[in-house]
C-alpha positions in Angstrom: 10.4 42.3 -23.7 10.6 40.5 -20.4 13.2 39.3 -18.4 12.7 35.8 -17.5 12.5 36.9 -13.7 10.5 39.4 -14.4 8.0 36.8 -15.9 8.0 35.1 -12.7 7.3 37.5 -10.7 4.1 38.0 -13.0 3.1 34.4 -12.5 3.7 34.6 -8.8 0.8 37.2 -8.8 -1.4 34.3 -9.5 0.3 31.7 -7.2 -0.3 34.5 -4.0 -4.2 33.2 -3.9 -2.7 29.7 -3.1 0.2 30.1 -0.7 -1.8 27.6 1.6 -0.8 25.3 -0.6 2.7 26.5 -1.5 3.5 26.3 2.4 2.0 22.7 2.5 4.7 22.0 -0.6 7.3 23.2 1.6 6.4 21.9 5.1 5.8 18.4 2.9 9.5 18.9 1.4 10.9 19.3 4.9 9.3 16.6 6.2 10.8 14.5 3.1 14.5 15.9 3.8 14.2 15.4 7.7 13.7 11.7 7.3 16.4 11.7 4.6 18.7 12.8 7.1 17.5 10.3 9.9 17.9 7.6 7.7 20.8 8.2 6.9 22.2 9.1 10.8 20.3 5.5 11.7 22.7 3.6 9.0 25.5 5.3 10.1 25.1 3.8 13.6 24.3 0.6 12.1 27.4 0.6 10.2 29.3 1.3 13.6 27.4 -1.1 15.5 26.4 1.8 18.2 22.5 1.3 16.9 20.6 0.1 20.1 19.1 -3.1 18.1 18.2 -4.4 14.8 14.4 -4.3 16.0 14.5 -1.1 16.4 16.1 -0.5 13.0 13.3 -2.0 11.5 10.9 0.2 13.3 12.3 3.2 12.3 12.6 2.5 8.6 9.0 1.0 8.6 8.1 4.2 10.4 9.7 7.1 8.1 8.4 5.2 5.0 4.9 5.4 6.7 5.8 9.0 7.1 7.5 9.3 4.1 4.9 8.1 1.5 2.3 10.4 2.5 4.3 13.4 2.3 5.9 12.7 -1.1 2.3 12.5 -2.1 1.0 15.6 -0.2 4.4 17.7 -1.7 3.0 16.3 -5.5 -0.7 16.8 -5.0 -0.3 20.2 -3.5 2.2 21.6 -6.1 -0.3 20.6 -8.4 -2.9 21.5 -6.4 -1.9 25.8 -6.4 -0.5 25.5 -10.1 -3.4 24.1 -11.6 -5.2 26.2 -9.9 -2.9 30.1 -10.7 -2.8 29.0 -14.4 -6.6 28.4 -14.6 -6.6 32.1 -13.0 -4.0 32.7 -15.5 -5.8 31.2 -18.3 -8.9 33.3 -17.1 -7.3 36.7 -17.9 -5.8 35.6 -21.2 -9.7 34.7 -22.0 -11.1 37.6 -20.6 -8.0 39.7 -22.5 -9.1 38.3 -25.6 -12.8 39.5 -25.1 -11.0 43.1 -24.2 -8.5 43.4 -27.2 -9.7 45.6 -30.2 -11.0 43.7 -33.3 -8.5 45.2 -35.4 -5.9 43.2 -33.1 -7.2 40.3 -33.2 -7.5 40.2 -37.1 -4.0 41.1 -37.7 -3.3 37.7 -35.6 -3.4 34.4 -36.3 -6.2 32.6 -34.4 -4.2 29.6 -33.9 -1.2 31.7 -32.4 -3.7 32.8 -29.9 -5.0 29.5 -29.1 -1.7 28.4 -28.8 -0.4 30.6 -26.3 -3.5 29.7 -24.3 -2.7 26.1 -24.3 0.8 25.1 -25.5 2.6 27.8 -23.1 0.1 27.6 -19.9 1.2 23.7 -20.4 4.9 24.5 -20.4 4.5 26.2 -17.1 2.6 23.8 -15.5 4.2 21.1 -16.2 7.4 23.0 -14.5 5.2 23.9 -11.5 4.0 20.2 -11.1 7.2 18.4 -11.8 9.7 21.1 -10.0 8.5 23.7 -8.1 8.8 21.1 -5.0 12.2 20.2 -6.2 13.0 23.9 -5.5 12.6 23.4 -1.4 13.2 19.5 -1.3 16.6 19.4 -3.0 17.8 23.0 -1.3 16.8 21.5 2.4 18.4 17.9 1.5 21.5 19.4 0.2 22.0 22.0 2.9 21.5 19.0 6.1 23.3 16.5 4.0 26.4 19.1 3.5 26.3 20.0 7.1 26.3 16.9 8.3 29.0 15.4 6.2 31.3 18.6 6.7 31.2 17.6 10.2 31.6 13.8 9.8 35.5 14.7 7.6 35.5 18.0 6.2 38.5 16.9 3.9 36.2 13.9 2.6 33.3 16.4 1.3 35.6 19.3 -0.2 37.5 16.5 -2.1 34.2 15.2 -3.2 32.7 18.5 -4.2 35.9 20.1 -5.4 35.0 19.8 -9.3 31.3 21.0 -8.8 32.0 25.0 -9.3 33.4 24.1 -12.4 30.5 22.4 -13.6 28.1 24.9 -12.5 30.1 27.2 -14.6 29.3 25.0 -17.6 26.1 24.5 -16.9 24.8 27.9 -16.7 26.8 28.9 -19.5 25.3 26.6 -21.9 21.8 26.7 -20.4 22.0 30.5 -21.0 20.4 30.7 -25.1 17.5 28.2 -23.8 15.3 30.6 -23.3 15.4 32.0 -26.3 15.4 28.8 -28.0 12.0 27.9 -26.2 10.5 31.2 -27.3 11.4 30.9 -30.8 10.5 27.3 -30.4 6.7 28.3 -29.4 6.3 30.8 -31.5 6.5 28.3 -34.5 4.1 26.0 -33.0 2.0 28.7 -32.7 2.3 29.5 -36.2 1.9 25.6 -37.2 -1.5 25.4 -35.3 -2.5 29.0 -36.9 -2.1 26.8 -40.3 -3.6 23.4 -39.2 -6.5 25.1 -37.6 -6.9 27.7 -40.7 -6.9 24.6 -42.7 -9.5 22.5 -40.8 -12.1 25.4 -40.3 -11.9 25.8 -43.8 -11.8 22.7 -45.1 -14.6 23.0 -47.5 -12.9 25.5 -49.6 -10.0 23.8 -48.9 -11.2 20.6 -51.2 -13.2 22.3 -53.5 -10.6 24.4 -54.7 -8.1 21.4 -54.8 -5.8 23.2 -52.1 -4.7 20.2 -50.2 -1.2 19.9 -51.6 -0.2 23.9 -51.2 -1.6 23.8 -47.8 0.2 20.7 -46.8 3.3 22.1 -48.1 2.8 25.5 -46.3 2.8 23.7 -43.0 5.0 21.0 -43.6 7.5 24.0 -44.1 6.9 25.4 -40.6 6.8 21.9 -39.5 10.8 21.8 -40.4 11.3 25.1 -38.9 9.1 23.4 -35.6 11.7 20.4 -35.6 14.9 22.5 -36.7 14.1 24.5 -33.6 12.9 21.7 -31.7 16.1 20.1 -32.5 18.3 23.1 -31.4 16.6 23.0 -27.9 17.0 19.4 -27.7 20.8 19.6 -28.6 21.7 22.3 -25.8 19.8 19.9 -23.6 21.3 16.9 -24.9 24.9 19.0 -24.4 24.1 20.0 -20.9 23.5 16.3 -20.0 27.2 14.7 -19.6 27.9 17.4 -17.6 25.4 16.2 -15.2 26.7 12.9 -15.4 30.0 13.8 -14.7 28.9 16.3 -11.7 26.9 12.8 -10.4 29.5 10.9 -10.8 33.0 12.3 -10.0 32.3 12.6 -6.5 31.0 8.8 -6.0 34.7 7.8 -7.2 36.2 10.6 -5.1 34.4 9.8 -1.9 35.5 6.2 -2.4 39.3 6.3 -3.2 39.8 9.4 -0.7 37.8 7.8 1.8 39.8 4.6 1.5 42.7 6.8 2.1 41.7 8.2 5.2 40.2 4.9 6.6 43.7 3.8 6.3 44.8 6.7 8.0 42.5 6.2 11.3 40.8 9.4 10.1 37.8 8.0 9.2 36.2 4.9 10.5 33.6 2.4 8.4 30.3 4.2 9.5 31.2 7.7 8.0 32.4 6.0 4.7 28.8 4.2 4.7 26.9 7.6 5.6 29.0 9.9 2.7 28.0 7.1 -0.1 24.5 7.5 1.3 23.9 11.0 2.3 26.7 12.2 -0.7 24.0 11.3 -3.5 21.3 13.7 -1.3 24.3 16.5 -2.2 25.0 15.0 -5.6 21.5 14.9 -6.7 20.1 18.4 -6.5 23.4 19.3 -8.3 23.1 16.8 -11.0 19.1 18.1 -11.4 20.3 21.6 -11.6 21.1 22.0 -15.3 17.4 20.1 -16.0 16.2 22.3 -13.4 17.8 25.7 -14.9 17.0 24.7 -18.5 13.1 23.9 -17.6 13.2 26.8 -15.3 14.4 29.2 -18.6 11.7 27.3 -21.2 8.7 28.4 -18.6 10.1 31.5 -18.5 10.2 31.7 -21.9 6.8 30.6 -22.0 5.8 32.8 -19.4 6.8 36.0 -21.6 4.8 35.0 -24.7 2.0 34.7 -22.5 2.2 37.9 -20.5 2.9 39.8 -23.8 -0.5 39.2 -25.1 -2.1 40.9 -21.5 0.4 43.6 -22.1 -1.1 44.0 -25.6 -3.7 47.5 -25.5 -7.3 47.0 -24.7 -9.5 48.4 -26.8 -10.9 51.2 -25.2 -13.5 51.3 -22.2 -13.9 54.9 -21.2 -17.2 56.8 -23.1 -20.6 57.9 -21.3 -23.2 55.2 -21.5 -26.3 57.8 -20.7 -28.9 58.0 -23.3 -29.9 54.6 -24.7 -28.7 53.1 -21.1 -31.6 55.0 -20.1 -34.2 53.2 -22.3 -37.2 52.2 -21.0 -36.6 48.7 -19.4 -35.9 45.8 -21.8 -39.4 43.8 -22.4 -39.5 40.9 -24.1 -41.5 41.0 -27.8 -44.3 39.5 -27.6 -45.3 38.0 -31.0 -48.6 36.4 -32.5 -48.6 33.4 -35.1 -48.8 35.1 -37.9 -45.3 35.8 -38.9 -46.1 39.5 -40.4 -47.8 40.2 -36.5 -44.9 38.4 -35.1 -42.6 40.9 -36.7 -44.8 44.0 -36.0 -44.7 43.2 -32.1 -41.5 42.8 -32.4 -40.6 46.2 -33.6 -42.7 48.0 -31.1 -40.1 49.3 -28.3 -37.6 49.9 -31.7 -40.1 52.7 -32.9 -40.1 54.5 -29.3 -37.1 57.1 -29.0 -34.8 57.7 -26.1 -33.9 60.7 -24.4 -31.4 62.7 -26.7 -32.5 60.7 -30.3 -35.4 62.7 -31.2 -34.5 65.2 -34.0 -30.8 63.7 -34.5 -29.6 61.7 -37.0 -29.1 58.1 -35.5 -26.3 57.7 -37.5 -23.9 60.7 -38.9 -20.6 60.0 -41.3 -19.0 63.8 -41.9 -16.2 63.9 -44.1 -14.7 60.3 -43.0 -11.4 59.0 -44.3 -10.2 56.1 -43.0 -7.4 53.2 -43.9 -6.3 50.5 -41.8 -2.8 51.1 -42.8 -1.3 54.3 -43.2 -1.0 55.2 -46.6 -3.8 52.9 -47.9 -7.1 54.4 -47.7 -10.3 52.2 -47.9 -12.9 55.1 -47.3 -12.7 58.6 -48.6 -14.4 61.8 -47.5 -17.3 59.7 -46.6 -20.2 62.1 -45.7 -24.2 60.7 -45.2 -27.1 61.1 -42.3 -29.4 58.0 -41.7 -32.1 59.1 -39.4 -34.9 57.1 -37.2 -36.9 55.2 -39.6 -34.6 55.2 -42.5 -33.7 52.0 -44.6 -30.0 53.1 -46.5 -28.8 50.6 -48.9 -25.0 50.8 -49.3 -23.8 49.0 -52.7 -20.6 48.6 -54.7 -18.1 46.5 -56.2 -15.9 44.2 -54.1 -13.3 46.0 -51.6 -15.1 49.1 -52.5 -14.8 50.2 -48.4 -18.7 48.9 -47.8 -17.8 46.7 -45.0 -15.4 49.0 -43.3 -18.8 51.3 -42.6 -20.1 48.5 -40.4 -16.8 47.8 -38.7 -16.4 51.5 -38.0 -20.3 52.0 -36.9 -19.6 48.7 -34.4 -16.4 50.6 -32.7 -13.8 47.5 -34.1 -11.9 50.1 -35.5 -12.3 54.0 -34.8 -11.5 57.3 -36.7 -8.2 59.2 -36.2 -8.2 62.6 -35.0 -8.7 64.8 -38.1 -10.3 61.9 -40.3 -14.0 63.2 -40.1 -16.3 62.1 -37.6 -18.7 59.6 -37.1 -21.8 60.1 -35.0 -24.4 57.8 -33.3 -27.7 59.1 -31.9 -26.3 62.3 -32.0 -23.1 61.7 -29.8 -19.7 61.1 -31.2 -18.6 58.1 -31.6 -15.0 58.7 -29.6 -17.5 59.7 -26.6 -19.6 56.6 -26.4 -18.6 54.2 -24.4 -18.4 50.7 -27.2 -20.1 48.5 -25.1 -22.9 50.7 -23.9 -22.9 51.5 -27.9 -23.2 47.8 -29.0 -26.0 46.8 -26.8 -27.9 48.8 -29.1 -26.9 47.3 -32.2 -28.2 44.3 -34.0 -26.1 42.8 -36.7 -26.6 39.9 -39.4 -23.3 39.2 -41.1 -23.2 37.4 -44.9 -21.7 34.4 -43.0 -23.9 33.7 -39.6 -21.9 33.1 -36.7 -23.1 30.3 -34.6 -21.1 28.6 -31.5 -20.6 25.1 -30.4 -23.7 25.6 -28.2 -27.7 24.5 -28.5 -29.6 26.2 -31.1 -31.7 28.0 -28.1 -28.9 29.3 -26.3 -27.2 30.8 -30.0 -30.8 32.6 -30.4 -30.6 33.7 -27.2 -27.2 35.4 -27.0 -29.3 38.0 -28.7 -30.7 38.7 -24.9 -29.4 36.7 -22.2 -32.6 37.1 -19.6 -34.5 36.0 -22.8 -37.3 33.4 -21.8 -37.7 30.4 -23.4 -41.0 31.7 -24.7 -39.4 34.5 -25.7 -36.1 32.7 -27.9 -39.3 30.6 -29.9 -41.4 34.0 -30.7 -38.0 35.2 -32.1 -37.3 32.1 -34.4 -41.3 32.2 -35.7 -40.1 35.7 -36.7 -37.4 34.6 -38.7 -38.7 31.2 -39.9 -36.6 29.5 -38.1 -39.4 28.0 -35.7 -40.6 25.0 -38.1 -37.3 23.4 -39.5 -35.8 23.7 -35.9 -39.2 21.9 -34.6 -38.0 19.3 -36.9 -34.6 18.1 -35.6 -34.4 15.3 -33.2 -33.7 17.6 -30.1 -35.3 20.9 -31.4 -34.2 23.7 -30.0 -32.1 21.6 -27.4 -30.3 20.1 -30.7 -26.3 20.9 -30.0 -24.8 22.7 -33.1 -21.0 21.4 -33.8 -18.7 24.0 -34.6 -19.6 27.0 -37.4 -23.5 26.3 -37.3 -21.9 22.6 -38.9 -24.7 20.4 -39.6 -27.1 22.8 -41.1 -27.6 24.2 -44.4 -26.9 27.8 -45.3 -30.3 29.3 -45.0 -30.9 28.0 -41.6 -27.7 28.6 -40.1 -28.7 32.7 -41.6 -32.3 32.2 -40.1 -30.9 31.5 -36.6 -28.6 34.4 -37.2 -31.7 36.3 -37.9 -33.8 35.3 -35.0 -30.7 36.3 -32.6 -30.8 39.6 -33.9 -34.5 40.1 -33.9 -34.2 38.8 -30.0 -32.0 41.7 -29.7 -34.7 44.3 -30.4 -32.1 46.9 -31.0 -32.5 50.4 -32.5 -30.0 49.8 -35.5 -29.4 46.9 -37.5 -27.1 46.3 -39.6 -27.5 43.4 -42.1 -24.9 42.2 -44.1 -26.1 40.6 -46.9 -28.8 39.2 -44.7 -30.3 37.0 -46.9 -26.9 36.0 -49.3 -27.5 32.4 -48.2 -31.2 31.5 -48.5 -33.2 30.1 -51.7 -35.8 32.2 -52.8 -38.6 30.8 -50.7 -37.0 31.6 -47.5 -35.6 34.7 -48.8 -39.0 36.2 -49.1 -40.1 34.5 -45.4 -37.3 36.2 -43.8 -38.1 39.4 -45.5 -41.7 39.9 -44.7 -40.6 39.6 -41.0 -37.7 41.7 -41.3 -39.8 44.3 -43.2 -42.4 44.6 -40.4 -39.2 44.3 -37.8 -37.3 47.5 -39.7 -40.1 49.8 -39.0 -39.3 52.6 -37.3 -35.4 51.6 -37.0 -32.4 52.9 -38.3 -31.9 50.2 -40.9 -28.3 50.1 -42.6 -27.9 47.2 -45.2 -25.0 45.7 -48.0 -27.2 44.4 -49.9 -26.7 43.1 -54.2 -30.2 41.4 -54.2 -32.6 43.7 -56.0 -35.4 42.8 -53.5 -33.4 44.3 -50.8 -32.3 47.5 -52.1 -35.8 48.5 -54.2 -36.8 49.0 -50.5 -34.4 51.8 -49.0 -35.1 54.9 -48.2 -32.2 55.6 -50.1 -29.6 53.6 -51.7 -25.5 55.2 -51.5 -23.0 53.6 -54.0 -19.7 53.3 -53.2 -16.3 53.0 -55.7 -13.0 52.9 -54.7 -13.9 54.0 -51.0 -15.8 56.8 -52.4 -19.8 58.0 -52.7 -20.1 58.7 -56.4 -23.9 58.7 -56.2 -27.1 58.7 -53.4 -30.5 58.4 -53.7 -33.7 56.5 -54.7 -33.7 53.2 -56.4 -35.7 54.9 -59.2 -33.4 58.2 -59.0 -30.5 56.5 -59.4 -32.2 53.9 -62.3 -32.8 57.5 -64.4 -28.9 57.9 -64.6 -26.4 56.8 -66.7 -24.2 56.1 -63.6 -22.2 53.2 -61.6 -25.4 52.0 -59.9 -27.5 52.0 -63.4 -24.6 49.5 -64.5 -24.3 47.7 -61.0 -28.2 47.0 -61.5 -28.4 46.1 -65.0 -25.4 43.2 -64.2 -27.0 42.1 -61.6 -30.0 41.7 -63.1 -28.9 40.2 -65.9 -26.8 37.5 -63.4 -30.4 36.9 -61.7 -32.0 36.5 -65.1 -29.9 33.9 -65.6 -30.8 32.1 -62.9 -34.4 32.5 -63.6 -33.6 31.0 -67.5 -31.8 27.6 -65.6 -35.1 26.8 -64.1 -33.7 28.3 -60.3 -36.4 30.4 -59.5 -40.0 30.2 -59.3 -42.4 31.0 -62.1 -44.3 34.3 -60.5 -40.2 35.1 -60.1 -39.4 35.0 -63.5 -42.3 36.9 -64.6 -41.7 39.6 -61.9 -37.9 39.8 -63.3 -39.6 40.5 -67.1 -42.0 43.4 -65.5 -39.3 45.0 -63.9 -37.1 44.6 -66.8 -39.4 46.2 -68.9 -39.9 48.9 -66.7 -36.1 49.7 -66.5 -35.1 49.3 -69.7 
């Protein structure tokens, strides 16, 4: 954990870019306390009657306010100026660090905390930087020339005056001690609380079919009490700290003017320095008075600052690993693609069906005795052993939670192996020796739910390939069938797609999904239950173009539709994290196994549909063929 200093000194990393403007902030603040100090010399000599003339009185308050105005707004505008400026660098690096943490991190968080520490805490400090970090030259400078100078107009006067201050510094610090603290737990809860509402939003469809409004509301109206109860607690040490500013304001004022009276009486102090202590005193009383709002803001940033620079401190996921062989390929081409969507798809796959240096004669992807859990003690995948070589379509099927899943996340590098937990190889290297991103450029993957961004449909397809051509992003969509709906839209492929992919229906948010991957032209896909969210009609579009597409490629798919996994090479059934059978869709039909029973119930759910009238006829009568067949 860090030290609230030790925070600072993080965050004046990012400041060092900008010291131009920190020394503008201080040259501005000296300029401010110089004319402070004139001012208050000139009413001194007014006061005495020694000022040369009224006239000239004028012209020197008219000219240290002409002064005086741009500098207070050259000290605000340039404290803004470097802090908005180090926490957008600041802000940059939490980014980035999110991009670098493992995925296995960032699903043990809450998404909401994250967002939170990039916005609610990077507020916190710059609102400190903007609203104090001037304060921290002006008020030293001001009270250090005022204190001089009234030290030598009575030295008696100004230690009377400030006699009680220790005291209250004392106080203060002592009670704005647990603040930090206070703001850490205090932003920790609103990052929890925006984890909830944000949780709650995204998923507000399941949210209101499943009548969850009132368990959600009461979830975060919970953290909201613990939000205000801490909130509250801050608010009260602030709210205690306050008097004592009051009092540290105050007390001198009534000092200066019954002690002063005394020595006026006593000839030791004439009208002019009385006038000049009630003026310059409240430069001295001020920064003393602003101190405990000063210390207590100064603590809450640092607070802040901590939980930010505990998620940089938070472990990368990995980035050493060789990235020869498939960084060798030939140089990426785009896929050129006719109309016809089967010749479309074809095109596409040539390039997939050409080998790089070091694939030939290995498997492209190699489990040996795997075992893996996320947590220790529970174990999702059990001595996990299968090859998938160059050409080969391997269906992976199984109940629920059954470890299917897991296989992608491991193959993708989110999470890796332990040491003795088996190996897993890709294009015959380990996977510990690859470097992940080198690894993932060479990896397609359609998920069950498509991820799209808040971004035009043209730019999501062509996150597949960034130096994708226009051209190049529509050949891709023809391929999926995404080209003719997306046609359609008032804006095309220029239509801007609100968060999710919200907007569109399920099969065309998948078919974009689709054409990103196909854009990709990478060596193994990995689908996902690729086609989970489109009718039947589009089901079989989308699966003549990813048949042609497959060919040649190392093709690993979860699939439960029967369409999808009559066509592997070779179909591996997992239960309870283990292979309890492998082999063809007909092998595995001839025994009286966990696949025989996985097929027959989900034929008999598809029947079903087929009997409601939700499939078309040549569907149904395919369904009775192959049930005849089967049974």
């Amino acid at each position: 954990m860090f030290r609230s200093n030790s925070a600072f000194r993080r965050v004046a990393r990012y400041v060092r870019p900008y010291n131009l403007w920190v020394f503008i902030t201080v040259i501005a603040s000296l300029c401010l306390a110089a004319i402070d100090i004139i001012l208050g010399k000139a009413i001194e000599q007014m006061a005495q009657g020694t000022f040369s003339s009224t006239q000239n009185m004028i012209y020197l308050v008219v000219g240290m306010t002409l002064i005086g105005m741009p500098c207070k707004f050259v000290m605000r505008y340039a404290s803004a100026r470097f802090s908005v400026s180090a926490l957008r660098d600041l802000r940059g690096d939490l980014v980035h660090k999110f991009c670098d943490l493992p995925v296995s991190s960032v699903e043990r968080k809450f998404t909401g905390d994250l967002v939170s520490r990039l916005t609610n805490n990077t507020a916190v400090l710059q609102n400190f930087f903007i609203q104090q970090f001037s304060n921290l030259f002006y008020l030293p400078l001001v009270f250090t020339a005022s204190l001089i100078l009234l030290l030598l107009t009575s030295w008696k006067l100004i230690l009377a005056s400030l006699a009680l201050m220790p005291i209250g510094m004392i106080i203060t610090s002592l009670m704005s001690k647990p603040i930090e603290k206070y703001s850490a737990d205090l932003q920790e809860k609103i990052a929890h609380l925006n984890a909830v509402g944000q949780d709650a939003i995204g998923g507000i469809p399941i949210v209101k079919a499943f009548n969850m409004q009132a368990v959600l509301l009461k979830k975060y109206m919970v953290i909201m009490e613990e939000v205000v109860k801490r909130g509250l607690r801050l608010e009260k040490r602030y709210a205690a700290i306050t008097p004592v500013g009051v009092m540290m304001l105050a007390t001198p004022i009534i000092l200066v003017i019954v002690y002063g009276g005394y020595l006026i009486q006593h000839g030791e102090l004439n009208a002019g320095g009385i006038v000049l202590f009630l003026y310059l005193i409240s430069f001295i009383l001020q920064p003393i008075a602003m101190l405990p709002t000063i210390i207590s803001q100064m603590k809450e940033a640092g607070g802040a600052a901590k939980h930010l620079f505990e998620v940089l401190d938070w472990q990368n996921e990995r980035q050493d690993g060789e990235m020869t062989l498939v960084d060798q390929r030939r140089e990426n081409r785009a896929p050129h693609l006719e109309d016809d969507a089967d010749g479309e798809a074809n095109r596409m796959s040539e390039g997939g069906a050409e080998s790089d240096d070091g694939v030939d004669g290995v498997a492209v992807v190699s489990f040996e005795h795997l075992t893996f859990g996320y947590d220790e003690g529970n174990t999702v995948l059990k001595d996990i052993s299968f090859q998938a070589g160059q050409g080969d379509m391997v269906a992976i099927v199984g109940a629920s939670g059954g470890g299917k899943s897991t296989i992608f996340k491991l193959l993708c590098g989110f999470n890796e192996p332990g040491e003795h937990a088996g190996t897993i190889q890709l294009f015959g290297k380990s996977l510990t020796d690859w470097n992940l991103t080198s690894l993932r450029s060479h990896i397609s993957m359609v998920s069950q739910e498509s991820s799209l961004f808040p971004a035009t449909i043209a730019e999501n397809i062509g996150y597949g390939r960034l130096e994708a051509t226009r051209e190049e992003i529509v050949e891709a969509a023809k391929a999926a069938h995404a080209h003719d709906f997306i046609v359609q839209l008032p804006e095309g492929y220029e239509t801007l797609l609100s968060e999710r992919g919200g907007g569109l229906s399920g099969g065309q948010k998948q078919r974009i999904s689709i054409a990103r991957a196909l854009l990709k032209n990478a060596p193994l896909l990995l689908l996902d239950e690729p086609t989970s969210a489109l009718d039947s009609q589009s089901e079989a579009q989308v699966q003549n173009a990813m048949n042609a597409v497959m060919q040649n490629r190392t093709v690993l798919v979860i699939a439960h539709r029967l369409s999808t996994v009559r066509q592997a090479n070779r179909i591996i059934v997992l239960d309870q994290g283990s292979i309890v059978e492998s082999g063809s869709h007909e092998e595995l039909l001839g025994r009286d196994g966990v696949y025989r029973k996985l097929y027959l119930k989900n034929f008999e759910e598809e029947q079903h549909t087929a009997e409601n009238g939700n499939s078309l006829p040549e569907e149904r009568s395919e369904r009775r063929d192959l049930q005849a067949g089967v049974l």
